[in-house]
ChimeraX commands (.cxc) that place a marker at each C-alpha (Angstrom):
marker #1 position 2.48,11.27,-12.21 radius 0.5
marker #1 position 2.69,13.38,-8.91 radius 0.5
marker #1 position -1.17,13.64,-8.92 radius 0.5
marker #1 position -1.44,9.91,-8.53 radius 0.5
marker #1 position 1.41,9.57,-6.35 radius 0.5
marker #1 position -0.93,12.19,-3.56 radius 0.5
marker #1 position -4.18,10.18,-4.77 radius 0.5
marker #1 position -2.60,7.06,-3.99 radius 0.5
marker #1 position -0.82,8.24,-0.60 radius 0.5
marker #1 position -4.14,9.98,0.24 radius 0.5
marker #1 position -5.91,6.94,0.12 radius 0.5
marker #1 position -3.20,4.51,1.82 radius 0.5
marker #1 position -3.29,7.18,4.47 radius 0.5
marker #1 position -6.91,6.66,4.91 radius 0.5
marker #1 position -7.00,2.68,5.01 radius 0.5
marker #1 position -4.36,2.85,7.80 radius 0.5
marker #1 position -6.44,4.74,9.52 radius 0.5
marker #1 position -9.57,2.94,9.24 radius 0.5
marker #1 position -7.49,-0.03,9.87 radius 0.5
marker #1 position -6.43,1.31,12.82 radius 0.5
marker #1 position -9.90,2.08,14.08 radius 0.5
marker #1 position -11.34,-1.00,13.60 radius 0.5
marker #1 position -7.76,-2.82,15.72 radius 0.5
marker #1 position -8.95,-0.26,18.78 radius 0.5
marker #1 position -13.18,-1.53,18.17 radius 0.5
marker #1 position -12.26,-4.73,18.29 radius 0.5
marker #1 position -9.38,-4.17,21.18 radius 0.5
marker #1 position -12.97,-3.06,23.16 radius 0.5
marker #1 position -14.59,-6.22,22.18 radius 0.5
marker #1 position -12.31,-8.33,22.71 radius 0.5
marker #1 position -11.72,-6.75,25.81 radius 0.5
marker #1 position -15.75,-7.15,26.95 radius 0.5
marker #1 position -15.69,-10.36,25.76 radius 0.5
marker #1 position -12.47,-11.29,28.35 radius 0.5
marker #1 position -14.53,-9.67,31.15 radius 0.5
marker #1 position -17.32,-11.88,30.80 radius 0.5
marker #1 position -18.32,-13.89,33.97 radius 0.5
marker #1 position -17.31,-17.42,33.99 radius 0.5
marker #1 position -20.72,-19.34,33.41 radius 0.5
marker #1 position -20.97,-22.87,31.97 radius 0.5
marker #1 position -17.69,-24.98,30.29 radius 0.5
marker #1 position -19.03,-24.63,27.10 radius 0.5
marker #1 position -19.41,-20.64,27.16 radius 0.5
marker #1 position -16.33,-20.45,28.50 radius 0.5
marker #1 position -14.82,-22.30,26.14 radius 0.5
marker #1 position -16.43,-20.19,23.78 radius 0.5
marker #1 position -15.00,-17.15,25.36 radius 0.5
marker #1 position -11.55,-18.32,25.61 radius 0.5
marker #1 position -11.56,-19.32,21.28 radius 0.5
marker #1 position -13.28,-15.67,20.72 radius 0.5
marker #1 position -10.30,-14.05,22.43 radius 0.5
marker #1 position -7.71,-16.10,20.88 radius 0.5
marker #1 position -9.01,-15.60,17.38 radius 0.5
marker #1 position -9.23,-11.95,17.85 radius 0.5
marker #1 position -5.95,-11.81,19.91 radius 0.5
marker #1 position -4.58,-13.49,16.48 radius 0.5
marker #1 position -7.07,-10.96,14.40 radius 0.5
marker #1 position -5.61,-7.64,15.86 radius 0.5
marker #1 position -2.36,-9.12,15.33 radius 0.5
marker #1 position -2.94,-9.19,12.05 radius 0.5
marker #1 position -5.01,-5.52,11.59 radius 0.5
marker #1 position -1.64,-4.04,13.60 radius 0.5
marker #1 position 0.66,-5.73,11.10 radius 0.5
marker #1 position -1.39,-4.44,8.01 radius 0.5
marker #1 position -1.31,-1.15,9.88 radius 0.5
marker #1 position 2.31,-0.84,10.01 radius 0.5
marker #1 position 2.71,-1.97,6.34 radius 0.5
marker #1 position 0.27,0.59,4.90 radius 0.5
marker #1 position 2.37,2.97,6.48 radius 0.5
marker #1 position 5.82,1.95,5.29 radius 0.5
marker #1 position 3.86,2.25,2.31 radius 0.5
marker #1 position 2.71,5.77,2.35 radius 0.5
marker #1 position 6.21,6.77,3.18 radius 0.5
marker #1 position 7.17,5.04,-0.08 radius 0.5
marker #1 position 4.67,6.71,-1.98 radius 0.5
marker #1 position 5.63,10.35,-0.04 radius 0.5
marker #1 position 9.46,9.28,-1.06 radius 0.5
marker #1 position 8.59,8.66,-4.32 radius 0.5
marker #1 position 6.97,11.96,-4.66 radius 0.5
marker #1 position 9.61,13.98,-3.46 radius 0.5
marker #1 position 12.24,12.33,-5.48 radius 0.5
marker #1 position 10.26,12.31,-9.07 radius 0.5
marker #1 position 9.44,16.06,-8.26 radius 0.5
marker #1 position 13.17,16.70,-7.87 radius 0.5
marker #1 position 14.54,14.53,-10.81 radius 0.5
marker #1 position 15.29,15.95,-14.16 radius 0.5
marker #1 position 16.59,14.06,-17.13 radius 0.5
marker #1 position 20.12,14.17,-16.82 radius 0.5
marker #1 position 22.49,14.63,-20.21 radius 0.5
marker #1 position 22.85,10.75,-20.83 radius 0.5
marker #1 position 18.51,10.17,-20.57 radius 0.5
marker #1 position 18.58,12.93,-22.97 radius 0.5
marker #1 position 20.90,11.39,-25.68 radius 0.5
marker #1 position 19.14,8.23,-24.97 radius 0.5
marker #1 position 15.99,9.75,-25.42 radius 0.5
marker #1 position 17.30,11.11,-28.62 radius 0.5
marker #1 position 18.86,8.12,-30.11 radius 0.5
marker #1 position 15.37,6.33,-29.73 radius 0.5
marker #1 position 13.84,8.75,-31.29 radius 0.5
marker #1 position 16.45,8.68,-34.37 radius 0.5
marker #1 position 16.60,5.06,-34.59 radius 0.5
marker #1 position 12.35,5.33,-35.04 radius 0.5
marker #1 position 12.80,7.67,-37.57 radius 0.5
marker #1 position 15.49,5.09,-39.38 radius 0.5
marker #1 position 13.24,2.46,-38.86 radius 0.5
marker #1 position 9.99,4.08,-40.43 radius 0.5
marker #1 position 11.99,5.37,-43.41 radius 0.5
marker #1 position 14.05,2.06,-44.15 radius 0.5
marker #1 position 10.44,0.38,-43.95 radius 0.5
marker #1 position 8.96,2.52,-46.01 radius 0.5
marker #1 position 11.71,2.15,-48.77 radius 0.5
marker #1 position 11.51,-1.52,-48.31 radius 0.5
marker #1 position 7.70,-1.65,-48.99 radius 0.5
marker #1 position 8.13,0.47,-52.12 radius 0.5
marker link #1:1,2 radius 0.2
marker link #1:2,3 radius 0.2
marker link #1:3,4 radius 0.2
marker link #1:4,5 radius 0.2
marker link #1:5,6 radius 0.2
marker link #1:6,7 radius 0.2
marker link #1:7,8 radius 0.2
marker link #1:8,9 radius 0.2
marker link #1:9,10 radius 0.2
marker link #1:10,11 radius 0.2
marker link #1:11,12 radius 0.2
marker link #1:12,13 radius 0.2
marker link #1:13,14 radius 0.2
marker link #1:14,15 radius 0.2
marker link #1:15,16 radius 0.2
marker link #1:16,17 radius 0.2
marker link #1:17,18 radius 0.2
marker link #1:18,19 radius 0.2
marker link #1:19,20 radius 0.2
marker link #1:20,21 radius 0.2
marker link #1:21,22 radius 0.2
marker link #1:22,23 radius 0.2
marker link #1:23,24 radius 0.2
marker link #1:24,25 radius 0.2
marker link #1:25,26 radius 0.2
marker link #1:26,27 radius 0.2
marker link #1:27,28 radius 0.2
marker link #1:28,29 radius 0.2
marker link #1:29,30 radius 0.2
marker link #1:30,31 radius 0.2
marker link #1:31,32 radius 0.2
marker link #1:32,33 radius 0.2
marker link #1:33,34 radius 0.2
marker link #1:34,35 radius 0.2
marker link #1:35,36 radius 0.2
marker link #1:36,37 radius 0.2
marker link #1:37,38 radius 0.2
marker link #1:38,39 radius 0.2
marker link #1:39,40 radius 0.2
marker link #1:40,41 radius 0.2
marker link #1:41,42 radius 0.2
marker link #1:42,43 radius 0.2
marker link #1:43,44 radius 0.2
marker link #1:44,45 radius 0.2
marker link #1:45,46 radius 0.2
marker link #1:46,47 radius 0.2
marker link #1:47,48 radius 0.2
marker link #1:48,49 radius 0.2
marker link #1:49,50 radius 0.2
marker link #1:50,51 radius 0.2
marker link #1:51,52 radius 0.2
marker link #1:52,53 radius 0.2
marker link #1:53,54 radius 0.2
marker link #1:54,55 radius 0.2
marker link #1:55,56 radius 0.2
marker link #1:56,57 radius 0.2
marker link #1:57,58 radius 0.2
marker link #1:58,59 radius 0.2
marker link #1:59,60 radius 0.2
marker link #1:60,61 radius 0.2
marker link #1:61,62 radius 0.2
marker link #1:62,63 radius 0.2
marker link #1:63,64 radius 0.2
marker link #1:64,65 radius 0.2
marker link #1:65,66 radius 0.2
marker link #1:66,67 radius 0.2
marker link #1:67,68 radius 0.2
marker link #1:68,69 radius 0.2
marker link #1:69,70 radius 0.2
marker link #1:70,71 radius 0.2
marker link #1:71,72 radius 0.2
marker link #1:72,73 radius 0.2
marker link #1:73,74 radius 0.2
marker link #1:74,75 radius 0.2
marker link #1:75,76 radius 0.2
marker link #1:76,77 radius 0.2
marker link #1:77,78 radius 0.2
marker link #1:78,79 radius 0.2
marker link #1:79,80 radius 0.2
marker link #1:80,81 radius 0.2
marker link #1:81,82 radius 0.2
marker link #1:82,83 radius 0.2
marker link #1:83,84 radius 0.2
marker link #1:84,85 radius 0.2
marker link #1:85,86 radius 0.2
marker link #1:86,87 radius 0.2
marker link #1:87,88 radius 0.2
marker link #1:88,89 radius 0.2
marker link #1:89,90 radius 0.2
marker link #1:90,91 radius 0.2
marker link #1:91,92 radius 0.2
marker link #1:92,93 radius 0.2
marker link #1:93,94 radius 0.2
marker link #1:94,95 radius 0.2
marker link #1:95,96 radius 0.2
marker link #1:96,97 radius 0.2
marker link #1:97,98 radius 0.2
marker link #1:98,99 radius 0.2
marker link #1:99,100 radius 0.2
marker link #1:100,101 radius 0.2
marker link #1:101,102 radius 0.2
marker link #1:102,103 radius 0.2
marker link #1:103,104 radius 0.2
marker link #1:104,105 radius 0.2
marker link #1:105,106 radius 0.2
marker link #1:106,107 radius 0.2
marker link #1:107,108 radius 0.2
marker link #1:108,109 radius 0.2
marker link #1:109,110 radius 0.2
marker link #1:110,111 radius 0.2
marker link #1:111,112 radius 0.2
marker link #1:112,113 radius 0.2
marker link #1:113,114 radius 0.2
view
């Protein structure tokens, strides 16, 4: 279980970075694109929707960001606790008494059958 615990932090650790990557390319573009000269109303126009939909975009890609990482530390959290929990006394009796009442099951089915 700790295996895919790492796997899965590994790889939630890699999306947040490509997600960040792709915020800070797109931060550039938007950023060229917001530089343009002013030319004709209808390119500026143009310009001024591009920027607000990637304004609204990297909003988004910086959210995501932030919420892949709340999830790694989950998953790192998780990790740490499962590799420090034992079963205590009671999950052991538990663990037994399921076991028994199998057992009870199987043999009272069997009888029943015969």
């Amino acid at each position: 279980m700790t295996y895919k615990s790492a796997a899965a932090r590994a790889s939630v650790q890699r999306y947040t970075i490509e997600i960040s990557t792709s915020a800070e390319s797109l931060a550039e573009f938007r950023q060229t694109i917001f530089s343009l000269p002013r030319i004709t109303r209808p390119f500026n126009r143009a310009c001024k929707q591009a920027v607000a939909i990637m304004d609204d975009l990297l909003n988004q890609l910086r959210i995501t960001a932030n919420q892949s990482k709340d999830v790694g530390s989950l998953l790192a959290r998780f990790e740490t606790t499962t590799k420090k929990s034992k079963p205590d006394d009671y999950h052991i009796h538990r663990m037994k008494l399921k076991e028994k009442n199998v057992t009870e099951f199987k043999l009272v089915t069997t009888l029943q059958l015969k």
